[in-house]
N, C-alpha and C positions, 0 to 999 in steps of 0.2 A: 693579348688584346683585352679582355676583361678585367685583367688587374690595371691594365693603362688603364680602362675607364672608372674604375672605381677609384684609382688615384686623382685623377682630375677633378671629380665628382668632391673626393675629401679637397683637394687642392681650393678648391672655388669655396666651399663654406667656410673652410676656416680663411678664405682671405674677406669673406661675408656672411661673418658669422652675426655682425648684431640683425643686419637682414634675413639671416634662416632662421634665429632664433625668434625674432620678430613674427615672420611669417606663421612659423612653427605652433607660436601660440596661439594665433589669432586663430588658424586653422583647428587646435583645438578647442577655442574656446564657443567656436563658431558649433565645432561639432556636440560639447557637452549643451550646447542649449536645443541643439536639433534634436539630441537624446531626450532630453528632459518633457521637450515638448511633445515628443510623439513617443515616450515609452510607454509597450504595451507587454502584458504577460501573461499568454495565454496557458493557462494550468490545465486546463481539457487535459486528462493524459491523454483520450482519446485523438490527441491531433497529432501525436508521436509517430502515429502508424498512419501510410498510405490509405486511401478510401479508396483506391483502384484496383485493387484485389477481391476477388471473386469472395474471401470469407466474410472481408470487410463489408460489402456490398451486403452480404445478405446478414449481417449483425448491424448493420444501418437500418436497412429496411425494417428488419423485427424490431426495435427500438425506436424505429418511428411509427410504427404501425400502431405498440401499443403503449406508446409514452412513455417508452423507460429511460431516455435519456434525462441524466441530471437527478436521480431519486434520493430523498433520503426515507431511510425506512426506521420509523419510530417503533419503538419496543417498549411495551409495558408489563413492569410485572408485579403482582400485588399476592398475599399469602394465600386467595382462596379463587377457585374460579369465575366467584359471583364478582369479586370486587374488581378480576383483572377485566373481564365483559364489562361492566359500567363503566370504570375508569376509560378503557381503551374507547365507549362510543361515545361517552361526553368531551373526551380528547377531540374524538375526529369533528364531533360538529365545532370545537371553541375553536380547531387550526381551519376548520373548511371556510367562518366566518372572514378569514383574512384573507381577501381573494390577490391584496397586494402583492400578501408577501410569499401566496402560495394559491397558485392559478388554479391546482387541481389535488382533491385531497378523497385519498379514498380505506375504506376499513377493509384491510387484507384480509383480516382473517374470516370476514361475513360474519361477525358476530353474531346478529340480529337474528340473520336468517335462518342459523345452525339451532338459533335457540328455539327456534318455532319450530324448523320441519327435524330437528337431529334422532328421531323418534322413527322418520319413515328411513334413515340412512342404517338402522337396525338386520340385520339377517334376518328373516321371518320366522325362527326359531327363538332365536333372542328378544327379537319385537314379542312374540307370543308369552313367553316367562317373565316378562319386566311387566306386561300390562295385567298378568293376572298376581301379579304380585299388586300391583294398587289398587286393584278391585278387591284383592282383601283385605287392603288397610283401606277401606271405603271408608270406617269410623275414624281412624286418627287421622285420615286428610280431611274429615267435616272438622275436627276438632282444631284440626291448625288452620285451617282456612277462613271457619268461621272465627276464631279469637283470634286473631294474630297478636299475642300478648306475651307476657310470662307467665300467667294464666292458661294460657290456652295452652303452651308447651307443657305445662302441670299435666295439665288433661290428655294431652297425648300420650307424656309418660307414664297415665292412669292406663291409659289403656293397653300400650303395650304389655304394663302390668299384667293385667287381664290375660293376656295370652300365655304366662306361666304355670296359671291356677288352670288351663282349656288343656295345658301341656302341647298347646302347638309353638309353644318355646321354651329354650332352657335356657337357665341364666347366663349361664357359659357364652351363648349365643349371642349373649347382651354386654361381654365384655369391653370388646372395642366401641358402640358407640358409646358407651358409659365413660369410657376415660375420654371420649375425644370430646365427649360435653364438661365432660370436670377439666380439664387441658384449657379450653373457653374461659372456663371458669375460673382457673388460677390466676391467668391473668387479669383477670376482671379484680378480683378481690386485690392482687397487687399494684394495680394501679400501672397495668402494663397496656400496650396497644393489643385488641381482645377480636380474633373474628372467628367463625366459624363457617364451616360449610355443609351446606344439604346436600350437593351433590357427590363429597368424597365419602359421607354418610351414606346414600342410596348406593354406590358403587362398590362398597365396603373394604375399599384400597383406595391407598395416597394418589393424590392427584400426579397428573404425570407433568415432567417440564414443560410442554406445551399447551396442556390447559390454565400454567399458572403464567404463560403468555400472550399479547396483545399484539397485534400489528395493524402499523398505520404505512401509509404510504403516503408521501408527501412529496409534491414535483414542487419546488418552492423558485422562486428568481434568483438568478445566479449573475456574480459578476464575475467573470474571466479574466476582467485587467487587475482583478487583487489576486494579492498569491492564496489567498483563502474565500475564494470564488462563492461558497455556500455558509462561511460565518456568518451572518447577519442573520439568514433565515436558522441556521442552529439554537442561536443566541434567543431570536423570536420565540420560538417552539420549548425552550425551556423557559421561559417566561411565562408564557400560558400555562406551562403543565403545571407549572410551582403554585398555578392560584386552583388546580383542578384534584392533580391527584395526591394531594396530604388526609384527604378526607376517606379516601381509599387504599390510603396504608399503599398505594402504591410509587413505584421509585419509575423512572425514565432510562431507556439508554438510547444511545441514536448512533446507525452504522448507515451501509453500503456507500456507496464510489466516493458521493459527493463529502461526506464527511470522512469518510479514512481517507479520500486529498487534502479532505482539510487538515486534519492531523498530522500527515505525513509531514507537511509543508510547515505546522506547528514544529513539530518536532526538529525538522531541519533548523530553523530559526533558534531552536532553544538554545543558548551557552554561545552563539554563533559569536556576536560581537566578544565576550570572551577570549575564546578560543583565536578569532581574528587578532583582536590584540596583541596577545600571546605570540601567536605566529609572526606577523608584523616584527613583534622585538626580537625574534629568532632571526626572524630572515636580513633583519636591519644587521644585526651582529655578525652572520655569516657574514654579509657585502663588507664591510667592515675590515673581516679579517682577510679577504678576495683584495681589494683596492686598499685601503690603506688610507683610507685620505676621503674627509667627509667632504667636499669639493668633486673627488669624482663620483660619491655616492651622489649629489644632488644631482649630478651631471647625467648618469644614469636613471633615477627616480625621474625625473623630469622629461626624459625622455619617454621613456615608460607609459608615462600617463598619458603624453600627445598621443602616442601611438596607440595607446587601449581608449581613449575618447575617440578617436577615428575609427580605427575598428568598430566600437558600440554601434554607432552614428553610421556607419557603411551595412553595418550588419543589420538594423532597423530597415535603412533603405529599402534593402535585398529582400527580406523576407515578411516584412509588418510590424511580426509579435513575435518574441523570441517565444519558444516552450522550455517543455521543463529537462530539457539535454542543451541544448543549445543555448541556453543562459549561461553554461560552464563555459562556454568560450573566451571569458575571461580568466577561468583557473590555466586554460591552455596559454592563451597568450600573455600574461603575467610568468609561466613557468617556461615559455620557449623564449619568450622577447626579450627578460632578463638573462638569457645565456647568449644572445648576440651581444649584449653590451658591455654584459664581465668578459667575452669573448677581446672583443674591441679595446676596453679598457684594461685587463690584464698585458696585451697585447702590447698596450699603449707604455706602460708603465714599464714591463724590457725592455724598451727602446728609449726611453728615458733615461734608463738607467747606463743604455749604453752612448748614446749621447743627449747631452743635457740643453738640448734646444727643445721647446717646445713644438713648434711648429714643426720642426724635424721630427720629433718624435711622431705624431701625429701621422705625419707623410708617410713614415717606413711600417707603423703599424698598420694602416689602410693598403699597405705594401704586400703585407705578409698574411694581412685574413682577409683582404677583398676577398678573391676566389674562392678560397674557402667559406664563407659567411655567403655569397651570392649562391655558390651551389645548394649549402644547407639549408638556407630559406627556401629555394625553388622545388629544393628534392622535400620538404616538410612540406611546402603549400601542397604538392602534386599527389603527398600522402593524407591530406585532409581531403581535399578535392577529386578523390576516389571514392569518397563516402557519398558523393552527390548523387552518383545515378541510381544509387540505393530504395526498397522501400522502405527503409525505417528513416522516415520523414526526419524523429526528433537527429537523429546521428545526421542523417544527412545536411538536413542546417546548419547544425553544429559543424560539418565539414567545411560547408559552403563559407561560414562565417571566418574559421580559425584558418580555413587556407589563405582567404583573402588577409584574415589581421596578420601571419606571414611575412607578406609579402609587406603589409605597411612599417612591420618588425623591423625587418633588413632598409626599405627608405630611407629610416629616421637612424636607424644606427648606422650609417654613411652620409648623413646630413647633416642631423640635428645634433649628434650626440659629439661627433669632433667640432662642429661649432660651441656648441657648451662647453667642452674641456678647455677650449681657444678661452673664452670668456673668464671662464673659473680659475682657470692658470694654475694649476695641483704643483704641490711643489715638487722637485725634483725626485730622482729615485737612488738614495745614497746605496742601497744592496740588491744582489742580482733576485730575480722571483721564483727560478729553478729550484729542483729538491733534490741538493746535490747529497743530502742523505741517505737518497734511495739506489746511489750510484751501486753498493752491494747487490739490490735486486734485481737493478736494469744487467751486471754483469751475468749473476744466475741464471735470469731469463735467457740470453742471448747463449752461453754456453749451453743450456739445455734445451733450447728451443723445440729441437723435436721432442723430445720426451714429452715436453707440455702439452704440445699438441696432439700427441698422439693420445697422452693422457685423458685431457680433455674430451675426446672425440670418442673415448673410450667411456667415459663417466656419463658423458651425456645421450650415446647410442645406448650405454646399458640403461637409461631412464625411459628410454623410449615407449616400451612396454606401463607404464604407469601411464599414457596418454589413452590408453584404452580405458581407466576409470575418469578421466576427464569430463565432469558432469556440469550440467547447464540447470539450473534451477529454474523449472520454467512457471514459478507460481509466483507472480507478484505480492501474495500476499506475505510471501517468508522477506519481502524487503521490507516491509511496516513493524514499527514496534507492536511488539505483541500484550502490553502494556497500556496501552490506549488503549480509552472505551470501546469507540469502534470497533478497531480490530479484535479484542478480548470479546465483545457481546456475537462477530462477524464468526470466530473460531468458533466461539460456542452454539451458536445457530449451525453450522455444517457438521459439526457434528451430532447432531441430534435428526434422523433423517424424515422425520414428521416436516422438516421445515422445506424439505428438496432445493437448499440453496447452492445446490452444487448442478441442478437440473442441465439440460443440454436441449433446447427451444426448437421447433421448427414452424416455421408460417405455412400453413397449407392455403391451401386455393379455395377449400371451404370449408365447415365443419365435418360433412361425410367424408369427406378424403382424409382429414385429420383424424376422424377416427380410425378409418383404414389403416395410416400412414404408424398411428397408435398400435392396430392389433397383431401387426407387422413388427415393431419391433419390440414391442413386447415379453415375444419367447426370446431374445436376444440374453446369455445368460448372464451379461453384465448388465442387464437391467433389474430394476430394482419394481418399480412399475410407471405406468404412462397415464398420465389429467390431461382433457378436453372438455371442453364446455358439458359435453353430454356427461362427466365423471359430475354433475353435480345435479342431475336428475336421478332421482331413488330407483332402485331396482324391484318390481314385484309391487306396486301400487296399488296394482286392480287388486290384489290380497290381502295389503298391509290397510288402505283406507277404510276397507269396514271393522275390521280388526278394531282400530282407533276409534272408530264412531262406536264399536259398541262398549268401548270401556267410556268412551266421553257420557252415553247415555247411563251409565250404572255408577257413574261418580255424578251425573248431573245435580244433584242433591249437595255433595258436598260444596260445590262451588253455587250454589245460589246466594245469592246476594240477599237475601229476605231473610236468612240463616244468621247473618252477619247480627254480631252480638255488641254490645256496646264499648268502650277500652273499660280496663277494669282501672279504679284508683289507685295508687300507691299502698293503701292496709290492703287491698284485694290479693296485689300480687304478693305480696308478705305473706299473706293468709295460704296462697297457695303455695308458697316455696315452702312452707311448714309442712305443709300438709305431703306435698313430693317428700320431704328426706325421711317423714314419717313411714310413707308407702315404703321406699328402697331397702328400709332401717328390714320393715316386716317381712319383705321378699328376701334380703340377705340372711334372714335370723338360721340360726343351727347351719347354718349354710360354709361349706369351703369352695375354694376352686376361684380362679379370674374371676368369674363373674361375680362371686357376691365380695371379691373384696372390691371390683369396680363399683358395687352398688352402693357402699361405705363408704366409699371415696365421695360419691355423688351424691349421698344424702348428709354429709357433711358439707361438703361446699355448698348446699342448698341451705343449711343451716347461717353458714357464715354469711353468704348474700343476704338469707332474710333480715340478719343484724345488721348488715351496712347500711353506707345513707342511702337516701333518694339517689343520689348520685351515680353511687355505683349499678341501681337499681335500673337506670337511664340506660348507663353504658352496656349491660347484659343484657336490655332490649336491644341497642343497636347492632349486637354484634350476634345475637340468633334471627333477631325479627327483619332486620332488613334483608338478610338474603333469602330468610323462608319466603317472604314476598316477593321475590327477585325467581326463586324453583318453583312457585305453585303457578304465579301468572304465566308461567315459560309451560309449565305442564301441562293448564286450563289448555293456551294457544297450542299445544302441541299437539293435544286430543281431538281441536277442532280443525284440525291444517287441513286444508285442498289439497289437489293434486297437483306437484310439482313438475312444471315444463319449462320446455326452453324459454317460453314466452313469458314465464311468471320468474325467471329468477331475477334479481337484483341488479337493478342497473350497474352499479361498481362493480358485481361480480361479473356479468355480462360483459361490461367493457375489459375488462383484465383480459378473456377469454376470446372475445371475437370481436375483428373492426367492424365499422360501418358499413364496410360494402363488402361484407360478408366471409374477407378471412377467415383462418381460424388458428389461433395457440396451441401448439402439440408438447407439452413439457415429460419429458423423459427424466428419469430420478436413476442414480444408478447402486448397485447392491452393496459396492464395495465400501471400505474405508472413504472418504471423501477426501482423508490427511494423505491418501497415500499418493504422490503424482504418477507414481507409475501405474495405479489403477487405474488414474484420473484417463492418463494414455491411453491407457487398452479399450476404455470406457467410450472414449471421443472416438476411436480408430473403428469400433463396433460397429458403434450407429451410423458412424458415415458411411461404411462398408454397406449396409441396409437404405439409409436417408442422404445421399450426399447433400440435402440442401438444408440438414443440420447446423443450427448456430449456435451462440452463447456458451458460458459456464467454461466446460473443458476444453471446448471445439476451439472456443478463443483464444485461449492460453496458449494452447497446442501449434495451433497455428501463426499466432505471432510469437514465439519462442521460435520455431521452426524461420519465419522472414528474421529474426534477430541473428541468428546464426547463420544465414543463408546471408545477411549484408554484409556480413565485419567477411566472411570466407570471399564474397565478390570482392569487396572492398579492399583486401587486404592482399589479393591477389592484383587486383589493377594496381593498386598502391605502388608491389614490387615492380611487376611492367613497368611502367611510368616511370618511377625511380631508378628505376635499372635505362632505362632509356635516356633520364634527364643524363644520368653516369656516363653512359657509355660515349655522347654528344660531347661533353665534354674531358672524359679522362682520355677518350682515346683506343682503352686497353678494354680488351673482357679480362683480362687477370686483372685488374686494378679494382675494377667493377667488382666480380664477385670478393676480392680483399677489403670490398666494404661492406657485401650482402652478406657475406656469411656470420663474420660478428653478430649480425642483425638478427640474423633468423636464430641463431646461437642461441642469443639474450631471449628471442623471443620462446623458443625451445625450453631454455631453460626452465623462464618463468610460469609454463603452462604443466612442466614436469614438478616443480613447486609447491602450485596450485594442488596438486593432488596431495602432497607429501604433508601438506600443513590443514588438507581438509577446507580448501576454500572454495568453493565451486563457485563458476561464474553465471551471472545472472542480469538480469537485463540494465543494472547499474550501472555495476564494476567492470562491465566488458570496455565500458570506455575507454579504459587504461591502456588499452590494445592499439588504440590510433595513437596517444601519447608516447609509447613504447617505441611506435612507427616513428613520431615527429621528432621526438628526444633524440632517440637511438641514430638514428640517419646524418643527424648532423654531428654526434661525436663523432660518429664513423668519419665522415670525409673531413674536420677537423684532422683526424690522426692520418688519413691519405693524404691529405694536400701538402701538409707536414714533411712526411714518407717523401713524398713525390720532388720536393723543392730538397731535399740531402738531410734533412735533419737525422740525428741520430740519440738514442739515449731520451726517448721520447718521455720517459718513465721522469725524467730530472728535469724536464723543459717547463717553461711558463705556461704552453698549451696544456699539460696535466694540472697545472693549479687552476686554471679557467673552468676544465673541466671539471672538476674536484667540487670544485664552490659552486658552480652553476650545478649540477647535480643535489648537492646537497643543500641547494634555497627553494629548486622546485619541488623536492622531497619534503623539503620542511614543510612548502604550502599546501603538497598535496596530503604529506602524512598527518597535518592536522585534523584531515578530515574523520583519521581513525576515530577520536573519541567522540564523532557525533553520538546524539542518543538515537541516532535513527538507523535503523541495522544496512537500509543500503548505501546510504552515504559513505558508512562506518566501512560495508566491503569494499567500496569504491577509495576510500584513501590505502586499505590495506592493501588491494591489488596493485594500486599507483607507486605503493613504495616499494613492493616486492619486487615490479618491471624497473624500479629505476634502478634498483641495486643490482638486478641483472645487466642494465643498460650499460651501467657504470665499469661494471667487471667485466664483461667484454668489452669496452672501447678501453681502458685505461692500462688491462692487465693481457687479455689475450690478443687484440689486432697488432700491437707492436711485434709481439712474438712468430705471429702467421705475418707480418708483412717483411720478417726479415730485413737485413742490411738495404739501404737506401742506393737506387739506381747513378745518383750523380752527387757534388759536393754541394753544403747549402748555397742556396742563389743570395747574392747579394743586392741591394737598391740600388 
């Protein structure tokens, strides 16, 4: 009864084909402007995953509580502490100005704040030793503070001087800063970019990676209908910086979400038109060498397109905005929809060949893959549309859309596509389309059929044991090129764990419970340590503040302003750079050791500056004198600081930390590796163990990794049901049924024992390939049953193996192009696609014939 109506169904277009063809277009054309007009693409990855889940829920809430949706986070870095602090706060107020193009702009790192009170965040032992250390350089801070000169730097290294001749210094002791003043100075005299710093001098070690960086936070306006939702405001943000930090020797990078999307999406794009090209001509030549006859390639192609403009236009309908899974609904239905039509057209052109009527031909082809091509559409739609009740939203659109385009597949290639042949008129078929070459292998097979089987069954149970390394990569950041700014600045920030960009959030109900919720899991021994608002009040105040006040009062001298000397002229400072290399010259004399050869070093570079021009005389002020002014005024303010509460800190810092109505931020950091995910696991499985209403960082990963594998295993499971059921409805047999599941699972089997063999682990991509493997696979399969089932024999030689042949090898070509994207998950997503379809391929073409055995009756005739 099915093949009568799909006879009819052909019968009627090709007796009214300029009317289907008619229609056919109008129908598309209708649909590419409904596309055009309402396409939307929403990039959010965040819209890929359900918002109905209990983790979701509370990774919403924390991110709307404390505005972290949509951030990018500016990173500045410059050679000296002083210059990354400036740079990074004249950034934040030039980006807070643009309230356009960025609502809310805040200085992560508290610059400001650290630079005033960083004195009371001191241990009270270390606070104690730092502050009587500058109460006995009481004389060389009046001396820098009152000249702030080259001058006045003379006079402090006079006086240091001084402390060699009291013997409460040895030169020795003077070696490192003596070169890191002549280091300043080389570049000066070479005519190189020249800074130095006071406070890696004070500290008497190198600055560490996170002092020589900046962070900005920046929520800027996003558009979601571009596939680069946050370019604009990127764009913006290095504009500004290009006119702020050349002055500060410092460079820009910009990472988190909203920019490594950006990138990503970059990345995809790049080579794409390329690469499409390319493919295009591949796939045009395969069809080519499938049909034979550029009349049925148009016939085909034309089809194609109705059918994927309908689909587009049905799939906007259905869901609004496609995302970033469900936009490949067109690699699906270009790769499923052209193997109904080679299906159809292959078909077409046996029967041509065996009579040369057109219209006949036509009729007996619609003859012989109606049934077949109606089941494989229904059993593919029913294996997309298994993905529906899924929560991974992006897959499941992507199901909802490719089951539906399916079914538009199968329509048009019993419609539209034998009215186009009628029209195109392909010329006749002078040779048969069989590979009567392979008749050697089809006899092999057949005489050794058990052996194969059992072989097989043998090779593939011995692989089984390899599915226990079967791994899921559940870091989204291993699918981003690691070569992009973002991602390269995003790597190197997590590993550095001052940054806690790996942290795990929770929202408390107030600040006291967050500290609780804090001291609680704290001793957890995969923490690392726990910030609450209260982590940025000092500890020991009532101790430390007099402490401060009484060194503020015994440098009060130094810092008066009455003191303040006038700038000295150009012969001033000359006269004093003489007079230093003179001093150094006397303190090195008879002298060996570091030290006096750094003093020789330093009273020659004093010499050479005092010979340079004005010029250089300029750049050696700006490169000691502006950040002396930059440590003294931070010291003065440091020595006079209040005492620090929750009430006095910083509005930006305050807001990071607690909302309005009085939540509070609980940030967890954890001890291990950050690179390693299986700490990342133990790390998120810890704290939830302790906090279940843990969010962010690992907990997220963790958890949607877990829904991604947790959809394709429902998915893939109702798939079978469903499919085994469309099967059963119609074949009749459970042996015919499973003579088509088991190929399937085979193929599927195989490729996931593969997967390990070649080191490809699946990951939130490539798993796609998995519903493809379903929709591909399902329909060679009942191709080769329906075949089986009507007498054919010698399956290996017939025209269905060249259909299948070719239709394998164009969707391979479309999907294998995607190997050489430059974006590593696209890249595993073509690689997964091509390794499932060669698995596909080799079970339908080489093992179902052999497991279906000799055919139940003789072929049926028209």
């Amino acid at each position: 009864m099915l093949t009568a109506i799909i006879v009819r169904i052909v019968a009627f277009c090709i007796r009214r084909a300029w009317l289907v063809v008619g229609v056919g277009l109008l129908i598309a054309i209708g649909s590419s402007v409904y596309t055009a007009r309402h396409f939307r693409l929403n990039s959010d990855v965040s819209a890929m995953l359900s918002d109905k889940l209990d983790w979701s829920k509370r990774d919403i809430a924390f991110e709307k509580a404390f505005g972290r949706f949509g951030i990018i986070d500016v990173v500045v870095a410059a050679p000296t502490p002083e210059l990354t602090g400036a740079a990074t706060v004249e950034l934040t107020q030039a980006l807070a100005k643009e309230k356009r193009l960025f609502p809310d702009v805040s200085n992560a790192g508290a610059t400001e704040f650290f630079a005033r009170h960083g004195l009371l965040f001191l241990p009270k032992q270390a606070l104690e030793k730092n502050l009587g250390g500058l109460i006995q350089g009481e004389a060389l801070i009046q001396d820098l503070a009152s000249d702030r000169s080259l001058r006045g730097l003379i006079a402090g290294l006079e006086d240091v001087l001084l402390g060699l001749q009291s013997n409460r210094l040895k030169l020795d002791d003077l070696a490192h800063p003596l070169n890191q003043v002549s280091d300043t100075l080389d570049n000066v005299l070479a005519g190189r970019a020249a800074s130095f710093s006071w406070r890696v001098l004070v500290q008497g070690k190198p600055a560490t990676p996170n002092e020589l960086r900046g962070f900005i936070e920046v929520h800027p306006v996003l558009d979601f209908s571009a596939l680069q939702p946050g370019l604009r405001a990127s764009e913006a943000i290095r504009r500004i910086a290009s006119d702020i930090l050349p002055k500060y020797q410092a460079s820009l990078r910009l990472t988190g979400i909203v920019t490594m999307n950006d990138e990503q999406f970059g990345s995809i794009k790049e080579n794409a038109v390329r690469n499409g090209l390319i493919t295009l001509a591949i796939v045009t030549f395969i069809l080519w060498l499938a049909l034979r006859s550029g009349r049925l390639m148009a016939a085909v192609a034309v089809n194609l397109f109705v059918g994927l403009a309908v689909t587009a236009a049905l799939g906007l309908f259905m869901v609004g905005a496609y995302n970033l899974i469900s936009v490949y609904f067109s690699v699906l239905f270009v790769g499923i929809g052209v193997d109904f039509g080679i299906q159809f057209s292959v078909r077409y052109r046996s029967e041509r060949h065996e009579v040369d009527n057109l219209v006949k031909a036509i009729r007996n082809a619609s003859f012989h893959v109606g049934a077949p091509l109606t089941l494989a559409a229904f059993a593919t739609a029913a294996g997309f549309l298994s993905f529906l009740p899924t929560d991974y939203k992006g897959v499941s659109e992507l199901g909802q859309i490719a089951g539906c385009g399916m079914l538009i597949a199968f329509a048009t290639t019993i419609t539209l596509l034998p009215a186009l042949i009628v029209l195109l008129n392909p010329a006749g078929e002078p040779e048969p389309l069989g590979y009567s070459s392979l008749a050697p292998i089809d006899e092999y097979m057949n005489r050794h059929r058990i052996g194969i089987i059992a072989g097989t069954a043998i090779v593939v149970v011995a692989g089984l044991p390899l599915l226990h390394w079967l791994s899921f990569d559940f870091n989204p950041i291993n699918l981003e090129s690691p070569k992009t700014e973002s991602v390269a600045t995003y790597l190197e920030l997590s590993r550095d764990p001052s940054t806690d960009s790996n942290a795990i959030q929770v929202l408390a109900p107030s600040l006291e419970q967050g500290n609780a919720i804090g001291a609680r899991v704290s001793k957890l021994p995969e923490v690392s340590h726990v910030v609450t608002l209260s982590s940025f009040v000092p500890d020991d105040q009532a101790q430390k503040l007099p402490m401060l006040q009484n060194a503020a009062n015994k440098l009060a001298l130094a810092f008066d302003p009455k003191n303040t000397q006038p700038p000295p002229s150009d012969a001033e400072n000359v006269d004093a750079l003489n007079e230093g290399a003179q001093r150094l010259t006397e303190a090195a004399e008879d002298r060996g050791g570091p030290g006096a050869d750094a003093a020789r070093r330093l009273s020659l570079d004093l010499s050479k500056l005092a010979h340079a021009t004005p010029t250089a005389h300029d750049q050696a002020t700006n490169s000691f004198i502006w950040p002396l002014g930059q440590v003294l005024d931070s010291l003065q303010a440091s020595l006079q600081t209040p005492a620090v509460t929750l009430a006095s800190l910083p509005p930006d810092l305050t807001r990071d930390w607690l909302t309005a109505d009085g939540r509070a931020r609980v940030s967890i950091a954890p001890k291990d590796d950050p690179g390693d995910n299986d700490a990342m696991r133990r790390f998120a499985r810890a704290v939830l163990a302790v906090e279940p209403s843990a969010t962010e960082g690992p907990i997220t990963i963790l958890k949607a990794g877990d829904l991604v594998v947790h959809a394709f295993v429902e998915a893939g499971a109702l798939a079978l049901l469903s499919i085994a059921i469309l099967l059963w409805l119609v074949l009749k047999r459970i042996g015919d049924v499973l003579l088509t599941l088991i190929p399937l699972a085979l193929a599927g089997v195989v490729t996931l024992e593969l997967t390990v063999l070649v080191g490809l682990p699946l990951n939130f991509a490539n798993i796609i390939a998995l519903p493809l493997l379903l929709g591909v696979g399902v329909a060679f399969k009942i191709y080769y049953i329906m075949a089986w089932r009507e007498g054919q024999t010698n399956l290996l030689q017939t025209s269905l193996t060249r259909a299948v042949i070719y239709s394998a090898l164009t969707t391979a070509t479309a999907f294998g192009s995607l190997i050489f994207s430059s974006h590593p998950g696209t890249s595993s997503m073509g690689k997964l696609l091509a390794l499932s379809l060669v698995c596909t391929l080799a079970a339908a073409v080489l093992f179902q014939p052999i497991l279906m055995g000799k055919p139940r009756k003789a072929p049926s005739e028209v």
